[in-house]
N, C-alpha and C positions, 0 to 999 in steps of 0.2 A: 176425617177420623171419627172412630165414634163414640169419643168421651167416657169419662168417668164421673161419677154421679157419687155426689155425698148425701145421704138420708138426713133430713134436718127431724127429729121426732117433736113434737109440739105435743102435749098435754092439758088436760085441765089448771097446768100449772107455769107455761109457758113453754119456751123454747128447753130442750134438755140440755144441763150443763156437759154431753156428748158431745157437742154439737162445733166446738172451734179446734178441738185434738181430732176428732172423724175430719175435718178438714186439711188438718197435718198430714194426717195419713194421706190422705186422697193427692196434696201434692206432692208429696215425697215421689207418689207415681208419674203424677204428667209431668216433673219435673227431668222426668227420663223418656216418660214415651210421646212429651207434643201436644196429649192432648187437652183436649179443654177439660175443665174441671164446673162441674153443673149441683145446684143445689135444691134437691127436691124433697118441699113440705108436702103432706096433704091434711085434709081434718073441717070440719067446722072454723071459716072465720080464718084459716089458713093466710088470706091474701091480704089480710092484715101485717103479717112478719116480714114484710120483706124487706123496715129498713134493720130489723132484726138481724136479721141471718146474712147482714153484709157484713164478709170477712176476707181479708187477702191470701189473694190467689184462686176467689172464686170466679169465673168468667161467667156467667149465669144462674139467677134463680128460678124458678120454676114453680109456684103453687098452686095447688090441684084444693079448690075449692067443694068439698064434699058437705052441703048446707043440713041441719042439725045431725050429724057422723058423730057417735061419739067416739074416742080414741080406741075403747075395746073391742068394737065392732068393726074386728079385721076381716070378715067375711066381706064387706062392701067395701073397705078401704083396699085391699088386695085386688080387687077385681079393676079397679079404678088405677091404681101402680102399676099394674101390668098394663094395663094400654098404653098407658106413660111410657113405659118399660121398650114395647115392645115398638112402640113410633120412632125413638128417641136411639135406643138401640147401643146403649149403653156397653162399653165392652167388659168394664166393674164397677158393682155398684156397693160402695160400703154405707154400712149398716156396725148401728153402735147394741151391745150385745148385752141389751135389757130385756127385761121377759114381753115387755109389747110391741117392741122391734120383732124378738126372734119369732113371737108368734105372727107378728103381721109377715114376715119377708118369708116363712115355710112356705106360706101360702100360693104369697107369689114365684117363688120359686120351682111349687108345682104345676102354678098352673100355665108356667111358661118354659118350662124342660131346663132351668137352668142350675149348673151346678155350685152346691152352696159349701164352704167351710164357716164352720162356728168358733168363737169365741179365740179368736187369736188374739196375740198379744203383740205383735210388731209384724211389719211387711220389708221386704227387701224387694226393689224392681231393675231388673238389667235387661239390656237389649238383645233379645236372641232370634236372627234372620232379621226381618224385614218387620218384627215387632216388638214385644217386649212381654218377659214373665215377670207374674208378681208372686214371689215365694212367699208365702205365709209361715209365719212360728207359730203354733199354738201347742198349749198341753193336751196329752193323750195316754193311751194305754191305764188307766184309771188316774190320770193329772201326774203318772210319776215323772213321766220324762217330756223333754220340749219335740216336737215333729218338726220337719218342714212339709207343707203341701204345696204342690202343684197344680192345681187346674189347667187340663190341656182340653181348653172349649173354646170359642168366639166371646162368651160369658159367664160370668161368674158373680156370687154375690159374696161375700164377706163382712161377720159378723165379728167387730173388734171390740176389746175389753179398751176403754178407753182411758183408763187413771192414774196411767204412768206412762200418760204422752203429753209431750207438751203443748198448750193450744195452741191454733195460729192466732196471729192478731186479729183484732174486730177492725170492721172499718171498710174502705170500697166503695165502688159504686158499679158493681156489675146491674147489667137488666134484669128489670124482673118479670115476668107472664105471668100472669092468672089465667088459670082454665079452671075448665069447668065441666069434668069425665062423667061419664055415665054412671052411677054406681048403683043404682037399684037399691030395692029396699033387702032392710038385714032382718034372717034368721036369727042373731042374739037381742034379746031385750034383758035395759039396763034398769035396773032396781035401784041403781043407788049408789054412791061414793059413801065408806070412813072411812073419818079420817085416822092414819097414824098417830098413835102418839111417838115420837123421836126424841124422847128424853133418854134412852137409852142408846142411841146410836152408838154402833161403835166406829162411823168415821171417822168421824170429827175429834174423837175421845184423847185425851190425853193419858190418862193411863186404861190400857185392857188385860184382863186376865183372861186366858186362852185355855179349855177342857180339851182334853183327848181321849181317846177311845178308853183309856183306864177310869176316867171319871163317871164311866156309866157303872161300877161295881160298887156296892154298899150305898153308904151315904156321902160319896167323895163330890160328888154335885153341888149338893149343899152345902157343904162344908167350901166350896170354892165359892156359891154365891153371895156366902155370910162372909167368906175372907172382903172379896170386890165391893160390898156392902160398905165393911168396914174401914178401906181404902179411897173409898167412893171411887170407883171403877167403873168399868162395863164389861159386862160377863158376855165373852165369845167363845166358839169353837171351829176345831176342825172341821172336817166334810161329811165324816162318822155321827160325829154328833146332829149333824142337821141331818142326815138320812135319817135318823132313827127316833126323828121328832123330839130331843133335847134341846135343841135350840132354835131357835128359827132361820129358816133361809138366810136373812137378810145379814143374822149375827157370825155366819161363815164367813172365816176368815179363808181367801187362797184365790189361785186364778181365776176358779169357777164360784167365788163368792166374792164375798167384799174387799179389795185392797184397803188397810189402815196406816197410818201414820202417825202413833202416838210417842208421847217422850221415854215412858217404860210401858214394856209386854212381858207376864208374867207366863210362861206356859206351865199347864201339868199335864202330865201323860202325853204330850203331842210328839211324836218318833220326830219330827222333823223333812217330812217328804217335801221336796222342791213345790210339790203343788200348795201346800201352805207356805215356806216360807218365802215365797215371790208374791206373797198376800202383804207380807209386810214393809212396809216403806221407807224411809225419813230417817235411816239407824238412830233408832231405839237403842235403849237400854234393854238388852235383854235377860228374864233371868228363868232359868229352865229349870225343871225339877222330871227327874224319870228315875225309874229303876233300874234302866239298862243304862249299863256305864256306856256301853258300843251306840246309845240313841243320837243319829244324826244331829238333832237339833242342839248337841253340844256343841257342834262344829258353828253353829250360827249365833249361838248364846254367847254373851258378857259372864254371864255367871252361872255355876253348873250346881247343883245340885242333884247327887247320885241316890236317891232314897224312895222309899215308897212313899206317893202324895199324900195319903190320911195320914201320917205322923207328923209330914211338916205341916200340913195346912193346923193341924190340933196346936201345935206352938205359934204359929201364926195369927192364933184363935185366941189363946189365952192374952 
């Protein structure tokens, strides 16, 4: 049979906390189709992790030692997975759906014909003929509604949102290999790591206040950063808001950004589309504020408030 392959991503910062839910996923499949379940690092120093990345129900690790590679340079890391790839002959390979995963596995994806779905959020695997599909969930149609996809190939890679799976346990003793791919020298040079600062995260946060498309009119922005200030919050937004360089990537709340989990979410202006609130986790206290009485995100709110945001946020304020 020819295996399923979980991406272990390694960074200048170790193993990624992807790395034991991408393994759930991955048996959830051989746990119907047989096969082996294989675990492949690459990077710099790679062959260091392997008692790392022992977790149950991996049958094999695999680290592809690519010596000073740094993590961003997926031009040389791609070219080195795909040999892997293509020896090994993986029949799905999942991959956890950060932006140096998605950019490293496009790669290999091209340069090996194989078909890729991005950023799903659970897998379903059933036996069909003499092998087995894995239906993927992910959002679509601009995050409004959930798909299923299909891939009808030998191969496929899948790039999972991994933060409302639960991880497998650590622990095992599968084998491990070091190799050591070809990977030639890279087209990108590295200038340099900053670092973040993460005083603002809103993972971790216990309480966020959430902007929507209405908070880009007047001064409703600031008026929500000076409420969350005052709160001591963390100021998030919808998907609007990060397109349109109001917030940062990172601080997007929804499928295609960040899942959170805090005790209260304050939303203003956020309509409520399934692609934000499957961002949120842990049922929160929710308290909503819109103009439109019909705004989904009443359906999900604790507490509705029907009014325009600059008046409540101004008594808010006082």
């Amino acid at each position: 049979m020819a295996g399923v392959c979980v991406f272990a991503e390694i960074t200048n910062q170790g193993v990624s906390e992807t790395y034991l839910p991408l393994v759930a996923f991955g048996k959830s499949i051989t746990d119907v189709s047989g096969e082996n379940l294989t675990t492949l690092a690459i990077g710099d120093g790679a062959g260091d992790y392997g008692d790392k990345l022992q977790a149950e129900g991996v049958d094999e690790i695999i680290l592809a030692e690519v010596p000073g590679a740094s993590p961003v340079q997926t031009d040389i890391l791609a070219e080195a997975l795909a040999s892997v790839i293509r020896e090994k002959n993986f029949s799905t390979i999942l991959v956890p759906a950060t932006h140096l995963s998605r950019s490293l596995f496009a790669r290999v994806a091209m340069k090996e014909n194989i078909g890729m779905t991005a950023d799903c959020t659970s897998l379903r695997t059933e036996k069909s003929g003499d092998g087995v599909v894995v239906h993927q969930i992910k959002p679509s149609f601009g995050s409004q509604i959930m798909v299923r996809c299909d891939v009808i190939c030998n191969q496929e890679i899948i790039t999972m949102k991994t933060e409302d799976c639960e991880p497998a346990e650590a622990g095992g003793s599968a084998p491990v290999t070091v190799i050591h791919p070809d990977a030639g020298a890279s087209a990108i040079q590295v200038q340099g790591f900053e670092k973040i600062d993460t005083a603002d995260s809103i993972h971790d946060a216990e309480v966020v206040v959430c902007a929507g498309r209405g908070a880009m009119e007047d001064d409703n922005f600031e008026k929500i950063k000076a409420f969350a200030a005052k709160i001591d919050a963390s100021v998030a937004g919808s998907r609007p808001m990060a397109d349109n360089g109001w917030i940062p990537f990172e601080n997007q709340v929804g499928q295609s950004g960040t899942v959170i989990r805090p005790k209260v979410c304050f939303t203003f202006g956020i309509s409520g589309a399934i692609q934000f609130t499957e961002g949120i986790k842990g049922d929160p206290m929710v308290i909503a504020v819109n103009k439109d009485p019909h705004a989904a995100i009443f359906s999900f709110a604790d507490y509705a408030v029907v009014s325009d945001m600059s008046s409540v946020l101004d008594a808010l304020l006082k």
